[in-house]
C-alpha angles and dihedrals in degrees: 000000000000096000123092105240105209096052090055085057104049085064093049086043089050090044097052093047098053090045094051089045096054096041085047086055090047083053102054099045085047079057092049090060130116103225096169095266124093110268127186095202092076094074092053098097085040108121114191112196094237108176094332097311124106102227137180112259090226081061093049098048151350118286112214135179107193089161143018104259095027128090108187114196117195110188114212092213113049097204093061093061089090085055092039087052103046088045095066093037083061093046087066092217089159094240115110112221122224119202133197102185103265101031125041114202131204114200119196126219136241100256109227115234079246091058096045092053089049088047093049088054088049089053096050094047087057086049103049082048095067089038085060090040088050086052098050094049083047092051075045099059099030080054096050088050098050082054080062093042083053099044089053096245098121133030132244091254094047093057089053095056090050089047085064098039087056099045087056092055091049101051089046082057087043098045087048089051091046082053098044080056101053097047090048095054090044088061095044097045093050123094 
């Protein structure tokens, strides 16, 4: 073996990580998204002031869906409601919250077949960003390996092989994106 392996696998290392990192962004703003069922998810990046403190509204209260299109939220301190409130009308989540003085529910609407489409493209454009993000970490590390190639620490034959092997990395990121897609859209597209 003429190649430094550790070198080689810094690049893979370094190849895995970033890919995980940009699917598990995907991920998080899929999870942002209104699909016309009541997700909890949205209220994640949701700050309320509470004594002073911005403060996450999962840490403020218990977040409950007792029906599809339905978010309950039942705040542990009562006088906190009014805060709680005022924070997700400022988030501008477009969901009106309705109070009653010791529960605030959030209702979700019907989506329109209009809105669905609009939110499906949304999905794929977020989709086809980290594959390009994914592309751009694989021309990366292809990149990082024919420096080796260069520098006479591995052989012809050996970049080849890591070509492959990267390759194959970066179509297993693509394929789970693909699948994060189509479930999306599946939840999206049904009624």
């Amino acid at each position: 073996m003429a190649y430094d392996i550790m070198e080689v696998e810094l690049v893979f290392d370094e190849l895995r990580t970033k890919s995980d990192k940009s699917i598990a962004a995907m991920r998080a703003e899929l999870a942002q998204m209104k699909a016309g069922r009541a997700n909890p998810h949205l209220l994640d990046k949701i700050m309320v002031e509470y004594y002073g403190t911005p403060t996450p509204i999962n840490q403020l209260a218990n977040i409950s869906v007792p029906e599809a299109r339905l978010l309950t939220i039942s705040v542990w301190d009562a006088s906190a409601i009014r805060n709680v409130e005022k924070a997700i009308l400022a988030a501008n989540i477009g969901i009106t919250p309705t109070n009653d003085g010791k529960l605030i529910r959030l209702v979700f609407p019907e989506l329109t077949e209009e809105r669905r489409r609009q939110l499906v493209k949304e999905v794929k454009t977020i989709a086809e960003n980290t594959r390009v993000a994914i592309r751009n970490i694989r021309r990366d590390a292809i990149e990082a390996l024919k420096s080796f190639k260069k520098d006479g620490i591995v052989t012809e034959d050996e970049l080849s092989k890591f070509e492959k092997d990267v390759d194959k990395t970066v179509n297993a990121a693509v394929a789970e994106i693909d699948k994060m897609v189509a479930d999306k859209e599946k939840e999206i597209m049904s009624v």
